[in-house]
C-alpha positions as CSV (number, residue, x, y, z in Angstrom):
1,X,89.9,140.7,130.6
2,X,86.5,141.4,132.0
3,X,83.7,138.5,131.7
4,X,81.7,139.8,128.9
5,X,84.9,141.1,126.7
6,X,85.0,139.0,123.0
7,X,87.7,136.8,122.7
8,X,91.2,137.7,121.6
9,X,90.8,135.9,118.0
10,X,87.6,138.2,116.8
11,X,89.9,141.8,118.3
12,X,90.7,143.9,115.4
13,X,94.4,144.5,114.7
14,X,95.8,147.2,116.6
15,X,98.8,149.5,115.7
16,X,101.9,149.2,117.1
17,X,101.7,152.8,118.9
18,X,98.4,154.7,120.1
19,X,96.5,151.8,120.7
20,X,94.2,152.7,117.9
21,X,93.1,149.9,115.9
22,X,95.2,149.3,112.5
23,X,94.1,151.3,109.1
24,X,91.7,148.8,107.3
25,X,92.4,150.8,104.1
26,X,95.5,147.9,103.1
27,X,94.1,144.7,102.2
28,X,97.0,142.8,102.4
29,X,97.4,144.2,106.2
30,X,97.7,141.0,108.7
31,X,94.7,140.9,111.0
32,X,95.7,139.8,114.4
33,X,93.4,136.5,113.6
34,X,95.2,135.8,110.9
35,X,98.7,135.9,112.3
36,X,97.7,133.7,115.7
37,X,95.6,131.0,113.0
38,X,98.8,129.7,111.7
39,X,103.0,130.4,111.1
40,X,104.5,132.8,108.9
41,X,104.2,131.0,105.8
42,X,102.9,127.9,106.8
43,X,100.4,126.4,104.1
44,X,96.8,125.9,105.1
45,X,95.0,122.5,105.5
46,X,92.7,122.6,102.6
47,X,96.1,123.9,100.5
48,X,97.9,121.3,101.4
49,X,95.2,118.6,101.1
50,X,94.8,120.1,97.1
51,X,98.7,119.3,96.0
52,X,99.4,116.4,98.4
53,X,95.8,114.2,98.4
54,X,96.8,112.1,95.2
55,X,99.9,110.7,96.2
56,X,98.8,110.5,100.1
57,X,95.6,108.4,98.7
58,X,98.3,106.5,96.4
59,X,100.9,106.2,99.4
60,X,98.2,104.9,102.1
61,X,96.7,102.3,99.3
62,X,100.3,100.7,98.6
63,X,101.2,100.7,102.3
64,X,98.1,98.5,103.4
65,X,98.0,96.6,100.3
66,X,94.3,97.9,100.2
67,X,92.1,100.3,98.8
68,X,89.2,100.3,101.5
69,X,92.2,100.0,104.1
70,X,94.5,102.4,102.8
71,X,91.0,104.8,102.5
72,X,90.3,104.4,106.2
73,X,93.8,104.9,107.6
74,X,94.3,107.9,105.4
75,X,90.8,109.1,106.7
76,X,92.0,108.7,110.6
77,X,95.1,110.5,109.5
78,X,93.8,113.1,107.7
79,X,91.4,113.8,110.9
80,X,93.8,114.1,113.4
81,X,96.2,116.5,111.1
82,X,93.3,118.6,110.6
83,X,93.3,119.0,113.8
84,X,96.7,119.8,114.7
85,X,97.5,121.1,111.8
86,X,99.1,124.9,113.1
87,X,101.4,122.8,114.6
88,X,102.0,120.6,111.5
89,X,102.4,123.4,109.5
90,X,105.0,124.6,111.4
91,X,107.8,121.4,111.0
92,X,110.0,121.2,108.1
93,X,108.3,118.7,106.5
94,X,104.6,118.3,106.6
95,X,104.2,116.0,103.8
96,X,106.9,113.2,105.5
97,X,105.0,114.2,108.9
98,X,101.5,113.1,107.3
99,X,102.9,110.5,105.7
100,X,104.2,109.2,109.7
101,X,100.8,109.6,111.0
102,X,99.5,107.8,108.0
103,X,101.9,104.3,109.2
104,X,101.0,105.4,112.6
105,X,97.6,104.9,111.8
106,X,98.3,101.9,109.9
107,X,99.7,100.3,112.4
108,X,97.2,100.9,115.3
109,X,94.4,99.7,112.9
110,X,95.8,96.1,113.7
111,X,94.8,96.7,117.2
112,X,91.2,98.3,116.3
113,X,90.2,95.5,114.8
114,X,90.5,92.0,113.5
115,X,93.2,91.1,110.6
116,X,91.8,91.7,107.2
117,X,93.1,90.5,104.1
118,X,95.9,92.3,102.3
119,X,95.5,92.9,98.8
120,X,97.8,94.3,96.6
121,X,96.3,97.5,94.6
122,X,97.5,98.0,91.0
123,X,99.1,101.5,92.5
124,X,102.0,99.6,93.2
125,X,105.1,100.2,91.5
126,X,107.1,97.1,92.1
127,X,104.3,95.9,89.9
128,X,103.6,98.2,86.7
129,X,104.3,95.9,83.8
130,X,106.8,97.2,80.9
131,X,105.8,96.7,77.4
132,X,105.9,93.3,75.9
133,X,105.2,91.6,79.2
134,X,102.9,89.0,79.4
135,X,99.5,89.8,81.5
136,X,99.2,86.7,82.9
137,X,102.4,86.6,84.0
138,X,102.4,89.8,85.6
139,X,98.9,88.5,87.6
140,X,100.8,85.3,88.9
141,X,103.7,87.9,90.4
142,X,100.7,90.1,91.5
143,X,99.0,87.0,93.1
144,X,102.2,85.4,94.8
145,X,103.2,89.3,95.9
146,X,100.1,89.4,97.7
147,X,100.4,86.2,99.5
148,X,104.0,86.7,100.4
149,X,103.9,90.2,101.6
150,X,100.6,89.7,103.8
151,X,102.4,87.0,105.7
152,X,104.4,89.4,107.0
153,X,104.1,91.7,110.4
154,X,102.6,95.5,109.8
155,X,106.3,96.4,110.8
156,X,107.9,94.4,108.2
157,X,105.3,94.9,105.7
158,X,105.7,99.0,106.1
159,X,109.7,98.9,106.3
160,X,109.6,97.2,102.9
161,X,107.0,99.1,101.5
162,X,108.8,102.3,102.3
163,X,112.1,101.2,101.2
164,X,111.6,99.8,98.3
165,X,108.7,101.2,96.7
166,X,109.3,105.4,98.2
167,X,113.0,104.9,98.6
168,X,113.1,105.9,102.0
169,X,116.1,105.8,104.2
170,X,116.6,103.7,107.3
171,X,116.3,106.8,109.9
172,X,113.6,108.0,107.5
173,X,111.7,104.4,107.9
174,X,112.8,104.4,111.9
175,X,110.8,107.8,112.3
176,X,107.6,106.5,110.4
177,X,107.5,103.3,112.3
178,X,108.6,104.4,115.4
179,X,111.7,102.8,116.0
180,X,115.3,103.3,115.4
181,X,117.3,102.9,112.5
182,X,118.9,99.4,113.9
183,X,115.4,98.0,114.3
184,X,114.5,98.9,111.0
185,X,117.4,97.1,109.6
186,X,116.2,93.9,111.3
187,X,113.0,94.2,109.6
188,X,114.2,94.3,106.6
189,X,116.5,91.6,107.2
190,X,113.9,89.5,108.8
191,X,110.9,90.4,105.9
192,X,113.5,90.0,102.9
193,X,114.7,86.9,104.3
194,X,111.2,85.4,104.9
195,X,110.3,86.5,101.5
196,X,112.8,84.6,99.6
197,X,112.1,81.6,101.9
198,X,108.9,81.6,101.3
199,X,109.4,82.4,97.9
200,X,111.7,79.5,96.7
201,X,109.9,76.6,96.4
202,X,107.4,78.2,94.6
203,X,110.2,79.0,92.0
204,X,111.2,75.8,92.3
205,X,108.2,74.4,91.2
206,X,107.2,76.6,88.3
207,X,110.8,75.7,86.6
């Protein structure tokens, strides 16, 4: 391609024989940009960001435990699929794959900056309170869930978050975290265990 040629991206479309460019007269006909910007029917960014932003804004603020947090991670994920999204758009799943890079980011955050505290957003399902429930009561669970759960590693606290408020399965979990499906057993094992430990005398108490 000589030095002063345009780029590949702004060519028109050319027919398959003659070398002629393509009839413009169709206006569904592919341009050559068009087919080289993303897959056969892969979504675009901005489509995929109008069905899936709600529950990724809902999924990153129960995760962290934290609006602002859950806001910020999302953000840095958000950015990076943008980024890379042709080649997002292309896996089976983009929603779970988002969803990876939104733990992913989670995760990281510990090392970008210092420890903040973890508070549990009203999002949370473990948490929604049925009719006839007292409020109060429902705050003190709130207030001891919080404590509890932010006691726990990022692993720990994102193995449980995905398993028992998104129902996620062990080699689901092990590809969000980044580990394999054993480790993500011990997590739980470890994070249900300390929970309950921590838990008891508090129960104790209150009968």
């Amino acid at each position: 391609m000589a030095a002063d040629d345009p780029p590949p991206a702004v060519l028109p479309a050319v027919a398959s024989t003659g070398g002629r460019p393509a009839d413009r007269s169709g206006s569904d006909r592919p341009t050559l940009a068009a087919a080289v910007a993303a897959p056969a029917g892969a979504r675009s960014f901005e489509g995929f960001l109008s069905t899936e932003l709600t529950d990724l804004t809902r999924f990153a603020g129960v995760l962290t435990g934290d609006r602002q947090l859950g806001q910020d991670v999302l953000a840095d994920a958000l950015l990076k699929a943008g980024k890379h999204w042709r080649r997002i758009a292309a896996v089976d799943d983009p929603r779970a794959y988002v969803r990876r890079m939104v733990v992913n980011s989670y995760l990281d955050e510990r090392r970008r900056s210092k420890r903040r505290p973890v508070l549990l957003t009203s999002d949370t399902a473990v948490l929604d309170r049925p009719a006839g429930v007292d409020p109060a009561a429902t705050a003190q669970v709130r207030d001891q869930l919080r404590t509890l759960l932010d006691a726990l590693p990022r692993q720990q606290r994102a193995a449980v978050v995905l398993r028992y408020l998104f129902d996620q399965t062990d080699d689901e979990i092990a590809a969000a975290i980044g580990c394999r499906p054993a480790t993500v057993r011990s997590h739980l094992s470890r994070a249900l265990h300390r929970l309950r430990s921590s838990a008891t005398p508090t129960s104790e108490a209150s009968s």
